[in-house]
N, CA, C and O atoms as CSV, one atom per row, in Angstrom:
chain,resi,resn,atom,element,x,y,z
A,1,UNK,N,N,10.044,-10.691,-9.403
A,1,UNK,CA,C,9.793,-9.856,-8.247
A,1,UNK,C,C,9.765,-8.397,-8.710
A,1,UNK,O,O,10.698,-8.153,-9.476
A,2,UNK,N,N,8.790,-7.141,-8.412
A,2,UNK,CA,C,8.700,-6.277,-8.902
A,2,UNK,C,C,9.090,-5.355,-7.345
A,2,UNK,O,O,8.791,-5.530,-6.164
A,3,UNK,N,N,10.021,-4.178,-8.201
A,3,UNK,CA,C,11.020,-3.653,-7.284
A,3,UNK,C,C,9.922,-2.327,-7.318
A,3,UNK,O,O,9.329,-2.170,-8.386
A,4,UNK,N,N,9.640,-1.420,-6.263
A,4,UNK,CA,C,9.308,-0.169,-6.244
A,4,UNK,C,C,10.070,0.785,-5.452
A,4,UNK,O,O,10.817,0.365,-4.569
A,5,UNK,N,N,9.929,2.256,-5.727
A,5,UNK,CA,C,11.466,3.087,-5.717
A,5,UNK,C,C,10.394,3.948,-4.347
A,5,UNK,O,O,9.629,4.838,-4.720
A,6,UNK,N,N,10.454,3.590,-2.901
A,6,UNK,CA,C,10.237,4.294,-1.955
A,6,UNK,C,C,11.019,5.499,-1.231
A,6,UNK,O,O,12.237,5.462,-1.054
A,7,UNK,N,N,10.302,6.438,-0.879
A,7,UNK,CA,C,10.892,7.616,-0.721
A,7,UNK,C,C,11.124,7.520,0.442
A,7,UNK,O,O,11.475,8.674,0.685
A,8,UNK,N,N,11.225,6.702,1.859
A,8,UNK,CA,C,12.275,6.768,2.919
A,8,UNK,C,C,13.367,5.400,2.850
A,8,UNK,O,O,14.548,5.398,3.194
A,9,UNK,N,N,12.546,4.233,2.279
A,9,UNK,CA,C,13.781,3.349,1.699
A,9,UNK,C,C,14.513,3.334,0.777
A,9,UNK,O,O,15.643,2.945,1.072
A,10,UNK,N,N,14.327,3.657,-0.484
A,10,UNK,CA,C,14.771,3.411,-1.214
A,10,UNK,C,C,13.946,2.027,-2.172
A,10,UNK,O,O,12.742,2.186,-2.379
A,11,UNK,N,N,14.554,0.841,-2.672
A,11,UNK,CA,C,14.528,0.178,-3.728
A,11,UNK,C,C,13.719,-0.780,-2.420
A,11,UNK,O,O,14.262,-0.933,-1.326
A,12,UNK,N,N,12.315,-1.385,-2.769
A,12,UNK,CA,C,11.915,-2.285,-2.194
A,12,UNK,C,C,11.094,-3.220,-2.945
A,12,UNK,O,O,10.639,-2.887,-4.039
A,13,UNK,N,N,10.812,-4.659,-2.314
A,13,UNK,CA,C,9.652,-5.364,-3.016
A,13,UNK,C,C,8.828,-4.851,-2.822
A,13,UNK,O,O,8.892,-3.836,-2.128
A,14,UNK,N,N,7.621,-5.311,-3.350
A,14,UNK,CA,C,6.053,-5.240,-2.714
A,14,UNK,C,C,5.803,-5.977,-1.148
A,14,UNK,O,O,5.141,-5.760,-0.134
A,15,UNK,N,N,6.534,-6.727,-1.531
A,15,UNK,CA,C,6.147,-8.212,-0.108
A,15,UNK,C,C,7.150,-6.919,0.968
A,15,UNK,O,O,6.588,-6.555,2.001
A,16,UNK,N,N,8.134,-6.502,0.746
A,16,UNK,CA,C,9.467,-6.288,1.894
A,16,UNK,C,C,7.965,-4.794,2.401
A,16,UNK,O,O,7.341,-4.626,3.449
A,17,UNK,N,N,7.941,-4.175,1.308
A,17,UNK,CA,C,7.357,-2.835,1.886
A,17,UNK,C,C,6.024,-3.252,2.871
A,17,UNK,O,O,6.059,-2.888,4.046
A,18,UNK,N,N,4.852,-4.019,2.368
A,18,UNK,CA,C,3.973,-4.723,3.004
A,18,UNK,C,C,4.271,-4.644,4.487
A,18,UNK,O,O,3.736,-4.005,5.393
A,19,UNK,N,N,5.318,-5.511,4.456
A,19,UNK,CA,C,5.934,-6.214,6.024
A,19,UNK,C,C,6.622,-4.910,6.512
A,19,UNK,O,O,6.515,-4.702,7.721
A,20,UNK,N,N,7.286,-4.029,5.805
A,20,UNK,CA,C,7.919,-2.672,6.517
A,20,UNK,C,C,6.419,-2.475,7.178
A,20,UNK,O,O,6.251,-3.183,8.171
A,21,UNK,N,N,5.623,-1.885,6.919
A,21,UNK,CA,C,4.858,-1.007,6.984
A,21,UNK,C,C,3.646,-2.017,8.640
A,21,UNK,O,O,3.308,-1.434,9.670
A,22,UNK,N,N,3.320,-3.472,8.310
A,22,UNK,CA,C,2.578,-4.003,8.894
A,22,UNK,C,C,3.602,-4.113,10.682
A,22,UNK,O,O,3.257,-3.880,11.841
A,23,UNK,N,N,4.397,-4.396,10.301
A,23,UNK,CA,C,5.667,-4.306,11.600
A,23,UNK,C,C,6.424,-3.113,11.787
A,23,UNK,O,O,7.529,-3.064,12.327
A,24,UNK,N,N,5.926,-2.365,11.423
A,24,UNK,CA,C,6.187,-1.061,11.941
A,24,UNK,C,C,7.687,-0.575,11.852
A,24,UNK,O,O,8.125,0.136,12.758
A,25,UNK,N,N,8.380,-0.888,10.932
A,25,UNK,CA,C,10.238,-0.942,10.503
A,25,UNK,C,C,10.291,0.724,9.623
A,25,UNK,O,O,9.799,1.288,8.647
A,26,UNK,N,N,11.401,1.008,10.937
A,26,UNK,CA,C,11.699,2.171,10.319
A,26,UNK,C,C,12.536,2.575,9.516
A,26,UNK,O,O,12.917,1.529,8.991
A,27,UNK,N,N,13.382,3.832,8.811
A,27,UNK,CA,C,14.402,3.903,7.735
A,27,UNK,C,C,15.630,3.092,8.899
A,27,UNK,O,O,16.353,2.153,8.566
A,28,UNK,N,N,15.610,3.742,10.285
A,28,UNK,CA,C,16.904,2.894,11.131
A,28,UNK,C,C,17.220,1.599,10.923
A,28,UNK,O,O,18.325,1.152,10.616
A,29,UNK,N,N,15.994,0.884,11.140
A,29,UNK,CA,C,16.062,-0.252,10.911
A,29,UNK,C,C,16.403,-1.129,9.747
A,29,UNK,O,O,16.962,-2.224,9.668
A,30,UNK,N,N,15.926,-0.359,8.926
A,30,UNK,CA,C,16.399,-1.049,7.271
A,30,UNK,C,C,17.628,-0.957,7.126
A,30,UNK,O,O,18.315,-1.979,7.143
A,31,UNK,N,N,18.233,0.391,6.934
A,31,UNK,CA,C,19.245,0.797,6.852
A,31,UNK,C,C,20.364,-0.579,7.731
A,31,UNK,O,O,21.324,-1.138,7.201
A,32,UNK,N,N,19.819,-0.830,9.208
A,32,UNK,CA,C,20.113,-2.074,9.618
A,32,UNK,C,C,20.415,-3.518,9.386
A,32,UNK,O,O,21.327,-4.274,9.720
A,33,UNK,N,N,19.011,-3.654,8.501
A,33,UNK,CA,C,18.913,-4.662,7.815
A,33,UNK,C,C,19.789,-5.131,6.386
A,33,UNK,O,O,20.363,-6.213,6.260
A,34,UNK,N,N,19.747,-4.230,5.536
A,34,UNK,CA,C,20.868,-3.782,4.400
A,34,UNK,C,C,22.274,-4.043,5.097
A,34,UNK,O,O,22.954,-4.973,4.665
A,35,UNK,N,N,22.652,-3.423,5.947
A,35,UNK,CA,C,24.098,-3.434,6.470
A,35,UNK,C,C,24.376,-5.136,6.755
A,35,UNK,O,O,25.452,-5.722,6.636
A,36,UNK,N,N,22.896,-5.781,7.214
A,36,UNK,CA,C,23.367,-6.948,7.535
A,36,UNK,C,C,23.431,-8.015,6.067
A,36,UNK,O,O,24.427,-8.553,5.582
A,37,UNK,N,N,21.936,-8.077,5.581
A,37,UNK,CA,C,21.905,-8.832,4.713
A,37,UNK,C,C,22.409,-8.354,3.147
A,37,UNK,O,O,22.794,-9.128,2.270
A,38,UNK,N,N,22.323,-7.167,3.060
A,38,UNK,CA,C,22.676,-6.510,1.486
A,38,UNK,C,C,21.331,-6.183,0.826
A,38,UNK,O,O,20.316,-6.878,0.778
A,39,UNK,N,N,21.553,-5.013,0.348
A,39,UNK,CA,C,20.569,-4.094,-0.383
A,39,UNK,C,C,19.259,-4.666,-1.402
A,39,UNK,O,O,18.126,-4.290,-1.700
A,40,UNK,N,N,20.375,-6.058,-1.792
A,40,UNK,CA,C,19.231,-6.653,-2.900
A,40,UNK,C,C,18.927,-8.141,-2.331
A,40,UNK,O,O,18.721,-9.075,-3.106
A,41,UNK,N,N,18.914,-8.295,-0.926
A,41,UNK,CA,C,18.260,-9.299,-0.982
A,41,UNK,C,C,17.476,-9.047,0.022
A,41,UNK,O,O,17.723,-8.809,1.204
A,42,UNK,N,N,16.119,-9.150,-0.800
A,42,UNK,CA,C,14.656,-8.233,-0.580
A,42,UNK,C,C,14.045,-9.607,0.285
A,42,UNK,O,O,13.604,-9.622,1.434
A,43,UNK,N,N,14.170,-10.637,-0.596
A,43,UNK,CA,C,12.909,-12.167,-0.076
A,43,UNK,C,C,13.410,-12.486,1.162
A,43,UNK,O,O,12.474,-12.783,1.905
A,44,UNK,N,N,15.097,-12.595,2.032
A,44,UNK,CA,C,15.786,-12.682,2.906
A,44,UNK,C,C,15.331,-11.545,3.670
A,44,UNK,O,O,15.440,-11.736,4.881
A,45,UNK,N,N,14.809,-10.310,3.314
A,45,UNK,CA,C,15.167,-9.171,4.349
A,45,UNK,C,C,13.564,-9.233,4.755
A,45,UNK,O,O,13.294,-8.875,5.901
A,46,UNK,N,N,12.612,-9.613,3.998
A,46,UNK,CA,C,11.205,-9.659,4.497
A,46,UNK,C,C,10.992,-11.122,4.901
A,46,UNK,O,O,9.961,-11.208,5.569
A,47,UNK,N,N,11.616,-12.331,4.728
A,47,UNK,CA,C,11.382,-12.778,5.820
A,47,UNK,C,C,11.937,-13.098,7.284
A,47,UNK,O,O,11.444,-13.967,8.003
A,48,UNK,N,N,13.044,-12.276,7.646
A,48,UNK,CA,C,13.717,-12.021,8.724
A,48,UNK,C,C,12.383,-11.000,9.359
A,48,UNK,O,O,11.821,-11.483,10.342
A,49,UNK,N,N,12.001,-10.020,9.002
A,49,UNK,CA,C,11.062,-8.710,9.479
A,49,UNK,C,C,9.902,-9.826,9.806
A,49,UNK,O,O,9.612,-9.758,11.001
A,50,UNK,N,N,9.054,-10.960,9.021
A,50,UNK,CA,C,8.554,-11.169,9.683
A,50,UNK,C,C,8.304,-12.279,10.629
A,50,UNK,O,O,7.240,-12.388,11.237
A,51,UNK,N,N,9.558,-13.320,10.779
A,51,UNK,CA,C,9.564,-14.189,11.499
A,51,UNK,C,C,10.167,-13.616,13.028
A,51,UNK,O,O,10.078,-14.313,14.038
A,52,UNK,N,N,10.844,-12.123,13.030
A,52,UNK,CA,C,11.227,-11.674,14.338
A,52,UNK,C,C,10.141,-11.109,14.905
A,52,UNK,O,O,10.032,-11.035,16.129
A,53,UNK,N,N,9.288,-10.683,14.121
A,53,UNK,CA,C,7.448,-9.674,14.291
A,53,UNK,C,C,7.017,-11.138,14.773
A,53,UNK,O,O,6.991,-10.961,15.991
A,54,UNK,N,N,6.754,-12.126,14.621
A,54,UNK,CA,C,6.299,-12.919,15.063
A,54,UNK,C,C,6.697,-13.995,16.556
A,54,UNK,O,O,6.090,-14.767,17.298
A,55,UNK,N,N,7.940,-13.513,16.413
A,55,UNK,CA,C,8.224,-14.026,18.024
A,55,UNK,C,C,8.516,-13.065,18.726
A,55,UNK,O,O,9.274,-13.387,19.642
A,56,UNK,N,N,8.136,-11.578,18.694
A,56,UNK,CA,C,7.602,-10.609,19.365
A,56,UNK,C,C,6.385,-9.630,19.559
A,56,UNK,O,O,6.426,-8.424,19.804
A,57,UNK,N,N,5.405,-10.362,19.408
A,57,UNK,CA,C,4.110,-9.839,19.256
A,57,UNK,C,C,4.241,-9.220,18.510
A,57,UNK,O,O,4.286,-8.091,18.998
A,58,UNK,N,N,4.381,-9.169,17.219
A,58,UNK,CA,C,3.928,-8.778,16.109
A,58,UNK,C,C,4.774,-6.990,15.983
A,58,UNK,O,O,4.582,-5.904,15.437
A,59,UNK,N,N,5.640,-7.589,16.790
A,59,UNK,CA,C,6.480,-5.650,16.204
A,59,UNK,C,C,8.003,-6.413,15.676
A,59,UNK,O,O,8.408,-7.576,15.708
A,60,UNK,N,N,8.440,-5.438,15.311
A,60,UNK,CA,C,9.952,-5.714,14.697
A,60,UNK,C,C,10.693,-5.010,15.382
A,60,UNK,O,O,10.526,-3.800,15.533
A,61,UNK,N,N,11.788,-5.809,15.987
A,61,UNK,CA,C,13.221,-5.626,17.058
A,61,UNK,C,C,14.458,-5.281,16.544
A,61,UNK,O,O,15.254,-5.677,17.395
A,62,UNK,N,N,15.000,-4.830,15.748
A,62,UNK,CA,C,16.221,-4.799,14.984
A,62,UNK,C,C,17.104,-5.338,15.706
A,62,UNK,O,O,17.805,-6.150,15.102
A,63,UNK,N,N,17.407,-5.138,17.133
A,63,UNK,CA,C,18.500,-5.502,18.260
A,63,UNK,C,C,18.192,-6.774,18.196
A,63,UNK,O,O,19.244,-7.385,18.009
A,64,UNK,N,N,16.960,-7.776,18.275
A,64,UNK,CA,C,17.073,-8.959,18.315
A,64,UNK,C,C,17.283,-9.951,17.773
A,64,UNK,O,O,17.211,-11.094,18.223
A,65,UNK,N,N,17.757,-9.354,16.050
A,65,UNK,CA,C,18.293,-10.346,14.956
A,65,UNK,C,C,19.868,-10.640,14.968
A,65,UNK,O,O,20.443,-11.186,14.026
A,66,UNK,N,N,20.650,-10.113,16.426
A,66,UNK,CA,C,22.210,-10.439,16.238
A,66,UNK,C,C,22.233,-11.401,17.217
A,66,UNK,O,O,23.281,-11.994,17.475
């Protein structure tokens, strides 16, 4: 998996940034996401972003993953 060093996230995949960007996930939200799942698990954190984008028309909910 190849990690790239983003300037409002920080450390991301290719696949996680993709899905940031297509579902519209902001630094709040990550920052969210990290707190829940942990910083390095990238394959877990992009597919949470897009199986919740998908049972909400295609946006990402942060409130609706607890």
């Amino acid at each position: 998996m190849k990690i790239i060093n983003d300037e409002w996230f920080g450390e991301l995949s290719y696949a996680q940034r993709a899905a940031y960007r297509r579902h519209n996930v902001s630094p709040a939200d990550h920052d969210q996401l990290v707190r829940i799942y942990g910083s390095h698990n990238h394959a877990r954190i992009t597919k949470v972003v897009k199986e919740n984008a998908a049972a909400n028309g295609g946006m990402f909910q942060v409130w609706r993953i607890r």
